[in-house]
C-alpha positions as CSV (number, residue, x, y, z in Angstrom):
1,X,12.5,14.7,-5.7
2,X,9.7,17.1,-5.1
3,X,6.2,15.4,-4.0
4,X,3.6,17.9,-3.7
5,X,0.3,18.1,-1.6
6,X,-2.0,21.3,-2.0
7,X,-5.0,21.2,0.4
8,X,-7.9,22.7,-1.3
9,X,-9.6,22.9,2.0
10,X,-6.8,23.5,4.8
11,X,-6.8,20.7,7.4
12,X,-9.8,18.7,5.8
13,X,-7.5,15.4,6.0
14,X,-4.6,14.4,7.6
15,X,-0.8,12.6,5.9
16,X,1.5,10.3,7.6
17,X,4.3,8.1,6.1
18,X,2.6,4.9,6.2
19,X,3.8,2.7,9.5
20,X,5.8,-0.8,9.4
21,X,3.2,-1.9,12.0
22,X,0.1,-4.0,11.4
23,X,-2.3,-5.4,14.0
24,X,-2.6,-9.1,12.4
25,X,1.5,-8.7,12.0
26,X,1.5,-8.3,15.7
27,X,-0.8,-11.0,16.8
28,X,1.4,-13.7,14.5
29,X,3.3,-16.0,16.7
30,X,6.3,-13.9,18.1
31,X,5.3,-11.9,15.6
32,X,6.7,-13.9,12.7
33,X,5.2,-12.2,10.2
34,X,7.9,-9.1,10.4
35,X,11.1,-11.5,9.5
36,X,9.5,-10.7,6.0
37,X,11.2,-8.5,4.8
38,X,9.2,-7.7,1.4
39,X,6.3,-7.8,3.3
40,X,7.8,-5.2,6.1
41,X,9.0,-2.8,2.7
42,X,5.3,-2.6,1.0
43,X,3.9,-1.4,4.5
44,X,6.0,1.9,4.4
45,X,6.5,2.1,0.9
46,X,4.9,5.6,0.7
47,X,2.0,7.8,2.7
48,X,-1.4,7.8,3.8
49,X,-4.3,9.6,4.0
50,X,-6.4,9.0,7.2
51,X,-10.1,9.5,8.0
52,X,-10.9,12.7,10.0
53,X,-13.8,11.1,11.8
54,X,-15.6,7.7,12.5
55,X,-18.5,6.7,10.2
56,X,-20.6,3.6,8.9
57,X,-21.7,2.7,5.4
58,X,-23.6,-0.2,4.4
59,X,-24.8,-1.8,1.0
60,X,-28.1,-3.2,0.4
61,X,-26.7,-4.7,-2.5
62,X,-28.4,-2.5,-5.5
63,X,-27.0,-0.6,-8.3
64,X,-28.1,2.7,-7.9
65,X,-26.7,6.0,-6.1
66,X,-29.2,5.6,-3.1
67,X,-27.9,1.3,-2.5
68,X,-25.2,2.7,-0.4
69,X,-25.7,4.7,2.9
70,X,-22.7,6.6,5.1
71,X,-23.9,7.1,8.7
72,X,-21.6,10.0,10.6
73,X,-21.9,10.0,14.5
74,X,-21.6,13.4,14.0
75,X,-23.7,15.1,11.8
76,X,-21.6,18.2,12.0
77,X,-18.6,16.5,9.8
78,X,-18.1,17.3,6.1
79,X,-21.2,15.1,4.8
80,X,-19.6,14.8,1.3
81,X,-15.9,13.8,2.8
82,X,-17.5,9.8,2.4
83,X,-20.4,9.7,-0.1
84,X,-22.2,6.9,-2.8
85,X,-21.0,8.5,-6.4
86,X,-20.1,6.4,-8.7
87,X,-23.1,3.8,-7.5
88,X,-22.6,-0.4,-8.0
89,X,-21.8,-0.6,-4.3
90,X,-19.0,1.7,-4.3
91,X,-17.5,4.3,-1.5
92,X,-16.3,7.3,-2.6
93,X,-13.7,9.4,-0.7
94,X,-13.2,13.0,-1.4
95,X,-10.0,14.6,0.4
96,X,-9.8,17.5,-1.7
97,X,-5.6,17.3,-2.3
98,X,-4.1,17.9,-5.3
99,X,-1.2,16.1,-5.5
100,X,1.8,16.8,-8.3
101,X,4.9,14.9,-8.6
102,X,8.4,15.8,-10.4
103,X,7.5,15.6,-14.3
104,X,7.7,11.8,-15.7
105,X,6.0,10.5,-12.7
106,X,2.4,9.4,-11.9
107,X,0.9,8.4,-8.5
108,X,0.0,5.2,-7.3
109,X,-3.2,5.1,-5.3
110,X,-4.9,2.3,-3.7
111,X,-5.7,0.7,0.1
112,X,-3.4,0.3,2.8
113,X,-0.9,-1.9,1.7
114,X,-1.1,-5.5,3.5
115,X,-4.3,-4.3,5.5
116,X,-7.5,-5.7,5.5
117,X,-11.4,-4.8,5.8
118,X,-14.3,-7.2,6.1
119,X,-16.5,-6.3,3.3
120,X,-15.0,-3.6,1.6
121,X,-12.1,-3.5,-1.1
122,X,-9.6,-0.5,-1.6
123,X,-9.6,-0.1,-5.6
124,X,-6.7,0.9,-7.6
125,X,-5.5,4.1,-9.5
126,X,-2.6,4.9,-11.1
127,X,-2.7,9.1,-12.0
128,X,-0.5,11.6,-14.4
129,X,0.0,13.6,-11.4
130,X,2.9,15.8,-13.3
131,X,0.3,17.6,-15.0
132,X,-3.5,17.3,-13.5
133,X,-4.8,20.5,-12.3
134,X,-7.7,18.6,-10.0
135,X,-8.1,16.6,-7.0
136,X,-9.1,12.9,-7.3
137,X,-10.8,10.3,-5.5
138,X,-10.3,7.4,-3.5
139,X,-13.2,4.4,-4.0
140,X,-13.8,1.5,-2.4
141,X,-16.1,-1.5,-3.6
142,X,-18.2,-3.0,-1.0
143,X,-19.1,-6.5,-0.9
144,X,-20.9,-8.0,1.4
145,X,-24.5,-6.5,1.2
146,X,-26.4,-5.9,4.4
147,X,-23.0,-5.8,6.5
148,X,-21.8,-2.4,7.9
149,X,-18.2,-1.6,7.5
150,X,-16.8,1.0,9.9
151,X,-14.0,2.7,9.3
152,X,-12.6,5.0,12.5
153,X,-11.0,8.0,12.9
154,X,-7.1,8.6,12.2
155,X,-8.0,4.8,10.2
156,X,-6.2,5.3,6.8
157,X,-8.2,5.1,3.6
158,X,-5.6,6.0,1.1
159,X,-2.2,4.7,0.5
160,X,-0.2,6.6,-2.7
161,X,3.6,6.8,-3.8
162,X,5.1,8.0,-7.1
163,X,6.3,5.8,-9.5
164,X,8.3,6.1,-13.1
165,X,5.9,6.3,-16.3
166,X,6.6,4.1,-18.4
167,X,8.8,1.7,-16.5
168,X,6.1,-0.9,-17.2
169,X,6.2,-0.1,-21.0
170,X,9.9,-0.2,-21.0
171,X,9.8,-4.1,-19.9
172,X,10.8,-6.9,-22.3
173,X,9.4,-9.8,-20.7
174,X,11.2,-12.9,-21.5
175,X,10.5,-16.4,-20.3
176,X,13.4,-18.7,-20.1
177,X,14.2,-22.1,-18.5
178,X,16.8,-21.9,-14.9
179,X,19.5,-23.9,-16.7
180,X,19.8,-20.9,-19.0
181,X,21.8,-18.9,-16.0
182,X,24.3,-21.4,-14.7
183,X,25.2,-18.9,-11.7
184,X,21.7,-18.6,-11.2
185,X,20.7,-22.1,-11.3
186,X,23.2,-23.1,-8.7
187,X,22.8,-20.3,-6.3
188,X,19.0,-21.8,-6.4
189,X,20.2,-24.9,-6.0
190,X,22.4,-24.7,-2.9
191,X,19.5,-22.4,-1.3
192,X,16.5,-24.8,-1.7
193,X,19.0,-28.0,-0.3
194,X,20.1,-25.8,2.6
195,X,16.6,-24.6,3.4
196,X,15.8,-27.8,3.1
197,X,18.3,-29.2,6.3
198,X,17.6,-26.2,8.3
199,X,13.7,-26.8,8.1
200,X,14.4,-30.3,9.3
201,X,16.7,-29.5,11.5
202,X,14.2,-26.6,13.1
203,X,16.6,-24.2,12.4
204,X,15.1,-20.6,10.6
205,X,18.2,-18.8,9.8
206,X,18.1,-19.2,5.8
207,X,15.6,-16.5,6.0
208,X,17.7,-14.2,7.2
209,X,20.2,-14.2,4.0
210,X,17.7,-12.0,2.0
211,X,17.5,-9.5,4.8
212,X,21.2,-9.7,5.3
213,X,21.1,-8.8,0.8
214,X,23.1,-12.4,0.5
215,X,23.2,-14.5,-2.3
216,X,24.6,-17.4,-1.2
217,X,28.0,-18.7,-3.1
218,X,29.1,-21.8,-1.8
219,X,28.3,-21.2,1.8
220,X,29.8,-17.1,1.1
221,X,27.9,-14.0,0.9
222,X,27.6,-11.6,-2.0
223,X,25.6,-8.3,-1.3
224,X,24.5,-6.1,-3.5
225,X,25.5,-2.4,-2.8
226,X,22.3,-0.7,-2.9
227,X,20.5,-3.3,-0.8
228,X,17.6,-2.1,1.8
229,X,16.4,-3.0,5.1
230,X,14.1,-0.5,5.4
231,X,11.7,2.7,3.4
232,X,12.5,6.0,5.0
233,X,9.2,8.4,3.9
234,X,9.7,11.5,5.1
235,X,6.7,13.6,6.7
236,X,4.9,16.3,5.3
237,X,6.1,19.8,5.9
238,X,3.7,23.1,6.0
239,X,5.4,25.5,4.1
240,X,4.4,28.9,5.6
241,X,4.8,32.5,3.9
């Protein structure tokens, strides 16, 4: 499927395919936190866009345009790459891309996924890229007044994939009771009394049947086909004349 980046201002910000790594991942005992596998997917589950300097902004905890101030290190960068806009303690970034996806698709936008920042909160967008003509922002609501966030250079600000329209529309959610899927309710069954023995016994290996794609049957595996261990985005490529 064709995913398409056009740089209004050549070079202005830097794409990566988001990483698998995290620092608080890393600094988990032995690292536990990758045998998640869900958790492991959502980190590369599309690109980012990354900050092409170091700057500060702070909050005094107003309302108005002037409540939030960006300080550069270097007053030579792009002064309206990071700016107040929208006011109400909010961080606006300007990347000047204009992004279009395959027709039917929009475009997810939002923070980092599973990444954190002390006083500041990526916000949400979900855009018709198919069809819009403009670039678009990425905001980010302060919220601890008086406390300067920092965010550094190469850091990523922007996280975005495509995703089906409509696929949310098209659900017909249904509520039902675990006794109403037989299979179901003793494939849950034999799972929570096995996880059970193995966390008394010390033994962590029941977490490996979801990475493996098991559903457990009686002791047996049963895979699904399409099951994945992994999200391979591709890097951006300059197409030259």
């Amino acid at each position: 499927m064709a995913l398409r980046v056009y740089e209004v201002e050549p070079g202005r910000c830097a794409l990566r395919p988001a990483p698998r790594r995290r620092g608080w991942m890393d600094e988990t005992p032995e690292s536990f936190a990758y045998r998640c596998l869900p958790l492991v997917m959502a980190n590369t589950h599309g690109w980012e866009m990354l900050c092409p300097f170091a700057f500060e902004v702070e909050w005094d905890g107003g309302a108005d345009l002037r409540s939030v101030v960006v300080h550069t290190e270097d007053p030579a960068k792009p002064q309206n790459f990071a700016v107040s806009h929208f006011a109400g303690g909010t961080l606006t970034f300007n990347p000047l891309l204009v992004v279009r996806t395959a027709p039917g698709f929009d475009l997810w936008v939002g923070g980092p996924a599973n990444s954190f920042k002390d006083g500041a909160q990526a916000m949400n967008a979900l855009i018709e890229a198919d069809w819009m003509p403009y670039s678009f922002t990425m905001n980010w609501k302060l919220t601890r007044p008086g406390h300067r966030v920092r965010f550094e250079k190469d850091e990523p600000f922007c996280f975005f994939f495509p995703i089906t329209r409509g696929v949310v529309d098209a659900c017909e959610p249904q509520l039902q009771l675990l006794s109403d899927d037989p299979e179901l309710e003793q494939q849950y069954g034999w799972v929570s009394a096995r996880r059970e023995l193995d966390r008394m016994a010390g033994d962590p290996s029941f977490q490996g049947w979801y990475t493996k794609g098991e559903r457990p049957k009686r002791g047996t595996g049963d895979a699904p086909e399409d099951h994945r261990t992994g999200v391979v985005a591709r890097p951006f490529t300059r197409r030259t004349p």
